[in-house]
C-alpha positions in Angstrom: 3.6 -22.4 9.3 3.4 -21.0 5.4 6.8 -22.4 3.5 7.0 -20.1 0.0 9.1 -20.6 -2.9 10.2 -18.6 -5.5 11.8 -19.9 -9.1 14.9 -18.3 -10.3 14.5 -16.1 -13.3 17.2 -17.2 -16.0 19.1 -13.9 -16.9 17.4 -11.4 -19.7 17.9 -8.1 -20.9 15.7 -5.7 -18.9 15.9 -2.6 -21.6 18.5 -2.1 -23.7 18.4 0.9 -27.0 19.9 1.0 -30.4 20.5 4.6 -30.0 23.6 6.0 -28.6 23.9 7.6 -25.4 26.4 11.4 -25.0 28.4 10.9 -21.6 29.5 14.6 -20.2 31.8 14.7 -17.8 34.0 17.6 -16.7 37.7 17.6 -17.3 39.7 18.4 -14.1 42.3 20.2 -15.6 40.3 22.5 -17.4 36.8 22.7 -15.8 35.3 22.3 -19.3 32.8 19.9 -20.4 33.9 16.9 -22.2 31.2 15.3 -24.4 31.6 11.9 -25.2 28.8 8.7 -27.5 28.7 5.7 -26.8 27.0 2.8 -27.1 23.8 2.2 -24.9 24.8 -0.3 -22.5 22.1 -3.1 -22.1 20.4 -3.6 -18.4 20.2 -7.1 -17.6 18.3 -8.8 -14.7 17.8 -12.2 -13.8 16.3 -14.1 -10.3 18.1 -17.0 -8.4 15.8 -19.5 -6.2 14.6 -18.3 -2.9 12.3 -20.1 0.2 10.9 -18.1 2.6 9.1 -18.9 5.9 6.3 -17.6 8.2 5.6 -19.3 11.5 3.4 -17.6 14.1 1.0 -19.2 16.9 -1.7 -17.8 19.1 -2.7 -17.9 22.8 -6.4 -17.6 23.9 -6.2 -16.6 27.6 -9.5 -16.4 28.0 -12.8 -16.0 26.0 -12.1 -12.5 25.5 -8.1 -12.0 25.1 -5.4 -14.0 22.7 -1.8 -13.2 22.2 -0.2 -13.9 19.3 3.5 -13.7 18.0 5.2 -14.6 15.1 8.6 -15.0 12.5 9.2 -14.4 9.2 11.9 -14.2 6.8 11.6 -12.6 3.2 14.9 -13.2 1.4 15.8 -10.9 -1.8 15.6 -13.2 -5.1 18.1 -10.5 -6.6 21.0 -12.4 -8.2 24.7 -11.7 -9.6 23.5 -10.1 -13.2 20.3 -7.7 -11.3 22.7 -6.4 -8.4 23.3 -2.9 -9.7 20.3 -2.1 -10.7 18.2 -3.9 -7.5 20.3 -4.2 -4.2 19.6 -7.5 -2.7 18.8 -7.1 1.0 17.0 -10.7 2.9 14.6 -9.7 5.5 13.7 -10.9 8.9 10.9 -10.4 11.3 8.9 -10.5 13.9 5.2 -9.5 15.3 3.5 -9.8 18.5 0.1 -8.7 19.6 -3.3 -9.2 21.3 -6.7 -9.1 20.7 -9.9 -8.2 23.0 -13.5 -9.0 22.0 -16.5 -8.3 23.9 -20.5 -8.9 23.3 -20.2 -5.9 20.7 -16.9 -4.0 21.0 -13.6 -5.5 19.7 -10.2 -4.9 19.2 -6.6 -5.6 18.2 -3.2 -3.8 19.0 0.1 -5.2 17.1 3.5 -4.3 16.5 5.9 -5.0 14.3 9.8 -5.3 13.3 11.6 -6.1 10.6 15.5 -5.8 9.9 17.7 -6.8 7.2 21.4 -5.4 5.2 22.9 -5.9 2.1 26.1 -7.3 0.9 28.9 -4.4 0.4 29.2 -2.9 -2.5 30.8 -0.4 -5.2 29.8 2.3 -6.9 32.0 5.6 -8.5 31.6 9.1 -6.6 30.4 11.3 -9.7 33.3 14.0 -8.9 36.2 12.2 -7.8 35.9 8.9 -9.9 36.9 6.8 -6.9 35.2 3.7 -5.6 32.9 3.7 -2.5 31.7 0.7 -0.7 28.8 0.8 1.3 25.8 -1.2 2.3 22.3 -0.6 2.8 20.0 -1.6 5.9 16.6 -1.6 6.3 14.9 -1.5 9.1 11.0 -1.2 9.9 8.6 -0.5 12.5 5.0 -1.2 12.2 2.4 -0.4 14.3 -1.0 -2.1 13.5 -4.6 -2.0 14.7 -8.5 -2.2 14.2 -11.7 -1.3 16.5 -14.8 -3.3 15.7 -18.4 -3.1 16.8 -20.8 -5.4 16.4 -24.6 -4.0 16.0 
């Protein structure tokens, strides 16, 4: 079992510029190009408290083959002020496996899966204006191994 904590991260300006920024966008009437400065807006970011677990186990069937399994979750510490620049997406998995070891030839064969989605959320389609909500999922297969000889 491995129990791991992160800290939040009180909220700071990630970069921010004294120099304006020209906005062009295309007017829908016309067609043309509409140029537009502005002020550069600041990027903030900031961490809220998160715990994550591991817990796995192993089987020895014999002296030459184990089994072993495990969980683990790895939560996003992406807060409130960091969400439109980092989408926050908490993670599960799980892994199982086995292992083989002879008087000079070894071996291990695992496998992997992991799965986790964000919260909705909003951002402007660049030709229309209008709001679209979506959400973003991760998922991930992993296939691990190693081949070992002993001389």
């Amino acid at each position: 079992v491995d129990l791991r904590y992160h800290g939040a991260i009180s909220e700071y300006t990630l970069f921010a510029s004294g120099k304006p920024v020209q906005v062009t966008t295309t007017d829908p009437a016309t067609g043309l190009p509409v140029y537009a400065t502005q002020p550069f807006p600041d990027v903030t970011n900031g961490a809220r408290t998160v715990w994550n677990v591991a817990l796995g186990g192993r089987y020895n069937l014999d002296d030459a083959w184990s089994f072993h399994g495990g969980f683990f979750t790895d939560a996003s510490p992406t807060n409130a002020s960091g969400a439109a620049l980092f989408r926050s997406v908490d993670m599960y998995g799980i892994t199982v496996g086995a292992k083989v070891r002879g008087d000079h030839l070894s071996g291990s064969l695992g496998f992997g899966y992991a799965w986790g989605s964000s919260q909705n959320f909003e951002f402007d389609d660049t030709v229309t204006g209008n709001p679209i909500t979506a959400r973003l999922t991760v998922t991930s297969l992993s296939l691990l191994y190693a081949v070992a000889y002993k001389f």
